[in-house]
C-alpha positions in Angstrom: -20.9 -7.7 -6.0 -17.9 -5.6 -4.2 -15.2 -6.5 -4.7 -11.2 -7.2 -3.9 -8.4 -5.3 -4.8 -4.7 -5.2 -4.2 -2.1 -2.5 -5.1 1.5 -4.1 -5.6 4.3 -1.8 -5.3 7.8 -1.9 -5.8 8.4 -5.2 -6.1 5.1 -6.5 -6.8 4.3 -5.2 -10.2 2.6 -9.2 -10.5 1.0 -11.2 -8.4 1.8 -15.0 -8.7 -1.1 -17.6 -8.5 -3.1 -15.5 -10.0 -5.4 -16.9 -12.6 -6.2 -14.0 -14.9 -8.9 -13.4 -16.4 -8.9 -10.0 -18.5 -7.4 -6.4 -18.8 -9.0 -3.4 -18.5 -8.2 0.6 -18.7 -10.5 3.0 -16.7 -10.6 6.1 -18.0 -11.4 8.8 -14.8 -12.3 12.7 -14.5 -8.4 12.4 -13.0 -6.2 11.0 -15.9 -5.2 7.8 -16.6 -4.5 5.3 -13.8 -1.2 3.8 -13.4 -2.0 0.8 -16.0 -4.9 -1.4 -16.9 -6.6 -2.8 -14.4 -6.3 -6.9 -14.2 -9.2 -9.0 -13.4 -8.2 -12.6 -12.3 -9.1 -15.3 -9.7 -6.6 -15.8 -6.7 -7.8 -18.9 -4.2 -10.9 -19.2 -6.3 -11.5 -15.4 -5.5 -12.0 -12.5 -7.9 -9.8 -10.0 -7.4 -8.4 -7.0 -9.0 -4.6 -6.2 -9.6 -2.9 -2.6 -10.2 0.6 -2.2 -10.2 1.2 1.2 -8.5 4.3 2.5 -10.5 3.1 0.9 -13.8 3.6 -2.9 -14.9 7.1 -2.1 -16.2 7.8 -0.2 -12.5 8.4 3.5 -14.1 6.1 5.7 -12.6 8.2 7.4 -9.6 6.1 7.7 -6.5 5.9 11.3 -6.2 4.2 11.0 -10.2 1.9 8.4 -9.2 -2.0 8.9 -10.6 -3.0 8.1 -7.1 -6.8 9.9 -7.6 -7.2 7.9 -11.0 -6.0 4.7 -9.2 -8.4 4.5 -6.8 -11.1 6.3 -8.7 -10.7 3.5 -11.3 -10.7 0.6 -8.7 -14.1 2.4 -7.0 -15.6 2.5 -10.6 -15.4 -0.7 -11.4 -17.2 -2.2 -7.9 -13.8 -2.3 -5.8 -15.0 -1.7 -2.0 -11.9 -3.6 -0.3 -8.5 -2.8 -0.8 -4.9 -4.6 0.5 -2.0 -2.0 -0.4 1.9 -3.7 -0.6 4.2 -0.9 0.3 7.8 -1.3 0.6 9.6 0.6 3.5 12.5 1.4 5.0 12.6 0.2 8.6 13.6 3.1 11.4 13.0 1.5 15.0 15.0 -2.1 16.2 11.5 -4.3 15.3 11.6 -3.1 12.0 13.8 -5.5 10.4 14.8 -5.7 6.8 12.3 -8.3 4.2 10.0 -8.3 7.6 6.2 -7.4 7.3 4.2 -4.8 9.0 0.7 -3.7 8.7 0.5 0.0 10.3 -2.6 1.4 12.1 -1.6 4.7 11.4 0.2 7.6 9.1 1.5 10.8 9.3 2.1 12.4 5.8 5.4 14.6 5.0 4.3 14.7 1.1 3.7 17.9 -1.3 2.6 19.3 -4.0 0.3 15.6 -4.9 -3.1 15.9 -5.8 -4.8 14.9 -2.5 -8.3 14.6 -3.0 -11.5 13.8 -4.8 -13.4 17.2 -3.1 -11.9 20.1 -5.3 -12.4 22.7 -8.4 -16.2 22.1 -8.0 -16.9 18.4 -8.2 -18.7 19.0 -4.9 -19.1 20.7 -1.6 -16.7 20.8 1.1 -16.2 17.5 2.8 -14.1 16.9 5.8 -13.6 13.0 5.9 -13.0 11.6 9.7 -9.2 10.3 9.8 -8.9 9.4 13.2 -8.2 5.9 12.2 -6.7 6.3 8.7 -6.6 2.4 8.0 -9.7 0.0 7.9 -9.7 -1.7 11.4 -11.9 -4.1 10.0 -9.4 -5.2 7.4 -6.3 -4.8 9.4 -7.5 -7.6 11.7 -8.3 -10.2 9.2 -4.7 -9.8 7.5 -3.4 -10.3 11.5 -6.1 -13.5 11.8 -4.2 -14.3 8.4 -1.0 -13.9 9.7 -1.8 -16.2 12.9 -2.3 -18.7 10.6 0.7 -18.8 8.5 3.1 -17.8 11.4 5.1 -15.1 9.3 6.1 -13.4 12.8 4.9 -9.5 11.3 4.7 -6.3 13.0 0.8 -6.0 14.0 0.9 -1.9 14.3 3.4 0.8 13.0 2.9 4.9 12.1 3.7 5.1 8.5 6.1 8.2 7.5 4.7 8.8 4.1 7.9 11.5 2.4 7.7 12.8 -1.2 10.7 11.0 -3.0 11.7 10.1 -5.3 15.0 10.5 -3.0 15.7 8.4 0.0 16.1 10.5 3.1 18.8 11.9 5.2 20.0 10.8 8.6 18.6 13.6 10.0 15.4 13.5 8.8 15.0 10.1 9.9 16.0 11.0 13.5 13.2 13.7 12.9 10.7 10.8 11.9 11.5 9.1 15.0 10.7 11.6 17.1 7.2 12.3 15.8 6.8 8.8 16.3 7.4 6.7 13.1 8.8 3.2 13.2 8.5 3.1 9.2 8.9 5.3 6.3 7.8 4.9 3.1 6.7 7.1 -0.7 3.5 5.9 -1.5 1.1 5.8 1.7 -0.2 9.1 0.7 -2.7 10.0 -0.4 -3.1 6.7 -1.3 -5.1 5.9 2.1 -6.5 9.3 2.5 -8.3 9.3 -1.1 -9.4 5.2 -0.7 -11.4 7.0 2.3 -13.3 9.9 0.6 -14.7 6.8 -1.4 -15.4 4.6 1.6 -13.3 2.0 0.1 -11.9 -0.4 3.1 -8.2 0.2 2.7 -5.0 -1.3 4.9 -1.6 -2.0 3.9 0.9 -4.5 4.0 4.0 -2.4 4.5 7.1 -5.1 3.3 10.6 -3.7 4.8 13.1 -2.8 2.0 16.3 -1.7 4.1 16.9 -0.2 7.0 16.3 3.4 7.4 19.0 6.1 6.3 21.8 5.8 9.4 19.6 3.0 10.9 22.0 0.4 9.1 25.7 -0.5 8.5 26.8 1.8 5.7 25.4 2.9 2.7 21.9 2.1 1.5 22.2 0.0 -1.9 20.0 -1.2 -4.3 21.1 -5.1 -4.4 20.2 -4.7 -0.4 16.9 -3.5 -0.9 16.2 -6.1 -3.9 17.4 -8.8 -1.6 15.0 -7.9 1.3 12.0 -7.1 -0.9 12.8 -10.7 -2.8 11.6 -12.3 0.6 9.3 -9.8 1.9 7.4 -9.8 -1.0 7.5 -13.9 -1.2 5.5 -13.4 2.7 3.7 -10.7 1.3 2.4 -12.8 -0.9 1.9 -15.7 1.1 0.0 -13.4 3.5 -2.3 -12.8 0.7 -3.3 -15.5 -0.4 -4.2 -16.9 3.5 -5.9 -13.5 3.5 -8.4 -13.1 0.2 -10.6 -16.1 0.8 -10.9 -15.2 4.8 -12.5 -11.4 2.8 -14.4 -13.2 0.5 -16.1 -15.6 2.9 -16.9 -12.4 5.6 -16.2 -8.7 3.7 -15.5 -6.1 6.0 -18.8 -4.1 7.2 
């Protein structure tokens, strides 16, 4: 049977409610994922749990495994996947601790290893990106949303940047202009790679701080870990409205 998965990010390296059930590592032609893999039951679903950055949050995004991730989530029947990503917020809308779920992404990373079709594993494949997040998906966490009444952002470009450092005034002003309302580290290749395995992928992007000269002043760890205390709480709650609404009709 396919199956669910969720990716927590920074500030969900756990997911509450949920019932587990075992843990398992996946070894991959790619390396080692970012942790065991944790089977469980949320809503009286089965689901699968990866923390992105590790359980104990020490993998830097830039260092993320992000081919083993997915690889690992594909090999064990994972064929619908809810990313949490927190961002910094660049346009007005784009409120600290407030949710978004972006439609598209333009990617600003380097040097990651970006796909599955490389050093002779196949032939050359040119995956279709038009649409770089499951449509199918993003509605059904929007139908989720209209039921809970948590007031998110229904479509956002994601700036995906290398990290591990925030960015500079300018380079948000930049971001802005090629038409980014969010910026985050981890949206690539993360969506790219959940393609090339025709795993259904969106994200819940959660809204950390504002963007670097967006806010008042300096940008400061208690701020962000006050905002993603109650994003993550909707993130969550988002979630769990969303999983049996998948369950009861997967994406095509």
């Amino acid at each position: 049977m396919d199956k669910i998965a969720i990716i927590g990010g920074t500030g969900m390296t756990s997911l509450r409610n949920l019932e587990i059930i075992r843990r398992e590592m996946v070894q991959t032609p790619f390396g080692e994922p970012s942790g065991p893999l944790t089977h469980g039951v949320l809503c009286d679903v089965e689901v699968v749990f990866l923390a992105r950055h590790g359980y104990g949050h020490t993998i830097p995004p830039h260092r993320v495994n992000y081919r083993a991730n997915i690889w690992a989530l594909h090999q064990v029947g994972v064929r619908t996947l809810i990313a949490v990503n927190a961002v910094g917020g660049i346009t007005d809308s784009m409120t600290p601790a407030r949710l978004v779920i972006p439609d598209q992404i333009i990617d600003y990373t380097w040097g990651r290893d970006n796909t599955f079709f490389e050093d002779g594993k196949s032939g050359v494949v040119h995956i279709d990106f038009t649409t770089p997040y499951c449509e199918q998906l993003r509605q059904v966490l929007l139908a989720a949303d209209a039921s809970v009444g948590l007031d998110l952002v229904p479509a956002a470009t994601y700036a995906a940047t290398q990290g591990p450092r925030l960015e500079s005034a300018a380079e948000i002003d930049r971001l802005e202009r090629d038409g980014c309302q969010v910026v985050g580290m981890t949206g690539m290749p993360e969506a790219a790679l959940a393609r090339e395995l025709e795993i259904c992928y969106a994200s819940i992007a959660v809204v950390a701080n504002w963007a670097a000269g967006r806010g008042e002043g300096a940008i400061t760890m208690e701020d962000i870990e006050q905002n993603l205390a109650e994003g993550m709480q909707n993130a969550r709650v988002l979630l769990e409205q969303a999983i049996p609404m998948l369950h009861a009709a997967p994406p095509a």
